[in-house]
N, C-alpha and C positions, 0 to 999 in steps of 0.2 A: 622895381615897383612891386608890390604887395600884389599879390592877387586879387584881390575885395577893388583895391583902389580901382586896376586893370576895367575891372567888370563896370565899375562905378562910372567911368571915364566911357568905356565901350557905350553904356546907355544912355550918358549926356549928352552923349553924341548923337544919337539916337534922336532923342527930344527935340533935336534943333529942326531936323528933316520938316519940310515942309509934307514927306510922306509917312510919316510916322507911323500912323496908321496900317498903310498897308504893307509896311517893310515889320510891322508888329505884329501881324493879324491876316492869316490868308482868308481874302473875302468870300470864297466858296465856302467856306466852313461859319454857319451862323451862331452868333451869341447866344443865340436860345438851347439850341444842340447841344451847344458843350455844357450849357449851366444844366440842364435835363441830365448829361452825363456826370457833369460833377456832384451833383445829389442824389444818382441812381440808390436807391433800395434806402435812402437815410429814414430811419424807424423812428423818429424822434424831431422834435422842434427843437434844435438848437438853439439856448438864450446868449452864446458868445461867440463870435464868430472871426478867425483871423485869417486873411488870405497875404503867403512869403510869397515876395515879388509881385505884385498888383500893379504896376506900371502904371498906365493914362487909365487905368478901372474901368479897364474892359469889362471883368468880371466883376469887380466889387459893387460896383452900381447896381445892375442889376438883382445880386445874391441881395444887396441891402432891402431892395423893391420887394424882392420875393420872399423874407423873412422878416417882415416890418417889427416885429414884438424883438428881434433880436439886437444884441448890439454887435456890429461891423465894422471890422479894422484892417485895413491893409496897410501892409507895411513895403519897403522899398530903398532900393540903397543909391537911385538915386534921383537927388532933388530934381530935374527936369522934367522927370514925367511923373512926380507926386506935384507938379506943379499945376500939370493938363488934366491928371485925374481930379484934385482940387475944384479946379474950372468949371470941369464937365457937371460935376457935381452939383456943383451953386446952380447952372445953367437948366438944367432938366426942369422939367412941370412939376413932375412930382416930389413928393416931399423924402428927402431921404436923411430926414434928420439924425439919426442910428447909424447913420455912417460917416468915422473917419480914418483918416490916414498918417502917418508915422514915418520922418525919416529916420532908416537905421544905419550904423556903421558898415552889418552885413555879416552874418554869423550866429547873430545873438536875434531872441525874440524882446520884449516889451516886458522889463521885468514883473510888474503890477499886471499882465492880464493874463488872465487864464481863461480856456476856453474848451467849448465843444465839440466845437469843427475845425479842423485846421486844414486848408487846400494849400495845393501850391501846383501850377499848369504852366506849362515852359518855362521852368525853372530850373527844373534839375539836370536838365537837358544842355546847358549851359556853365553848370560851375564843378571845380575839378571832387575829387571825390574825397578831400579835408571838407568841402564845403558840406556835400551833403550830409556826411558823417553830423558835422558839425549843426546843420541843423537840425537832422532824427534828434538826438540827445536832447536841441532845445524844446523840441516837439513833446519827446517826454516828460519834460520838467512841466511843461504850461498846460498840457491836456488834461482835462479834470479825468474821473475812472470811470469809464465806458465810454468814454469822448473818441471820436472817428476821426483820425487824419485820412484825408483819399488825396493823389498827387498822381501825377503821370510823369514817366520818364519813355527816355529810348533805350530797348533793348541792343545789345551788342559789343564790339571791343574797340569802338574809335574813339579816340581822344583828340583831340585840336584844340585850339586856344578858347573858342567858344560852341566846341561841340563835343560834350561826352557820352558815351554809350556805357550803359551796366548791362553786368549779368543782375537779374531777378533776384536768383539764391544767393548773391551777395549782399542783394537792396535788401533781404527777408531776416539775415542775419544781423545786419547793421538795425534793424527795427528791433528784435526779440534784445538785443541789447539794454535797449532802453526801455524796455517793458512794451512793449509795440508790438502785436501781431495780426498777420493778415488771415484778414476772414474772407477776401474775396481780391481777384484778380483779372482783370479786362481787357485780353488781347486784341488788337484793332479796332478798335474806335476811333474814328473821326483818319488816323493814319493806321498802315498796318504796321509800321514797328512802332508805334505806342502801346507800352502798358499801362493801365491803371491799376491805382493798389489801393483799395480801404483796408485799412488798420483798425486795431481798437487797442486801448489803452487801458491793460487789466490792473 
């Protein structure tokens, strides 16, 4: 089995859970927190906005609420919980019409969008290190120039079928690759082997 598929199959599974939620999401850690840390120091209103891996849009619901002039897209590889994020979406009071969502095969971004921001939060933490390779490069292609990618991984050297660890200066090199350099770096937030990394896109 392909690896993409593996992951694809790992999250439909996922979807089914009647706990979906909190087997997604530790509920000590609040929605507000992390989106506060996912836009720490952002200088700029971004007008396009893409979030790799957005599941039941934890995150993207709100990013859309709190960027209203933008447009917000999450993307996802697999249908079951682009299915809840969907839902949730129609469901809310407010109006989030600027925001929607994309199934992808997994690898590749939305060829037609480009963007300013690009996140990605327990994602990388998750797929082997073709995957992330694979997405940096997409990142660079779609990021307009001075566009900020920020994403969090886990520091370290474990690998498991759905747990990987990087070193930093290997995630720093796989960025300057594709024209991607980091302007700033965030140890412990929210866990203490999370790093976070804003990029900018020279």
């Amino acid at each position: 089995m392909k690896r993409v598929n593996f992951e694809r199959q790992y999250w439909n599974q996922k979807a089914e859970s009647k706990n979906v939620d909190s087997e997604m999401h530790d509920k000590e850690i609040s929605t507000e927190e992390e989106i506060d840390i996912l836009f720490k120091d952002l200088d700029f209103a971004p007008k396009a906005i893409l979030e790799i891996g957005c599941g039941v849009g934890r995150l993207a619901i709100p990013t859309a609420l709190k960027f209203s002039q933008a447009n917000v897209l999450g993307i996802d590889i697999s249908e079951g919980l682009l299915n809840i994020a969907k839902n949730r979406a129609k469901n809310i009071e407010a109006s989030v019409n600027n925001l929607g969502f994309q199934h992808t095969k997994g690898r590749k971004l939305p060829n037609d969008y480009q963007s300013d921001f690009i996140y990605a939060v327990t994602v990388f933490q998750h797929i082997d290190e073709g995957g992330i390779k694979a997405y940096i490069s997409e990142v660079g292609k779609h990021l307009n120039k001075n566009g900020v990618f920020r994403f969090q991984f886990i520091e370290g050297n474990e690998h498991e079928p759905m747990s990987h660890h990087y070193q930093l200066d290997e995630v720093s090199k796989w960025l300057n690759m594709n024209d991607l350099v980091i302007t700033k770096y965030d140890k412990g937030l929210i866990y203490q082997n999370w790093t976070w990394v804003t990029a900018k896109k020279l």
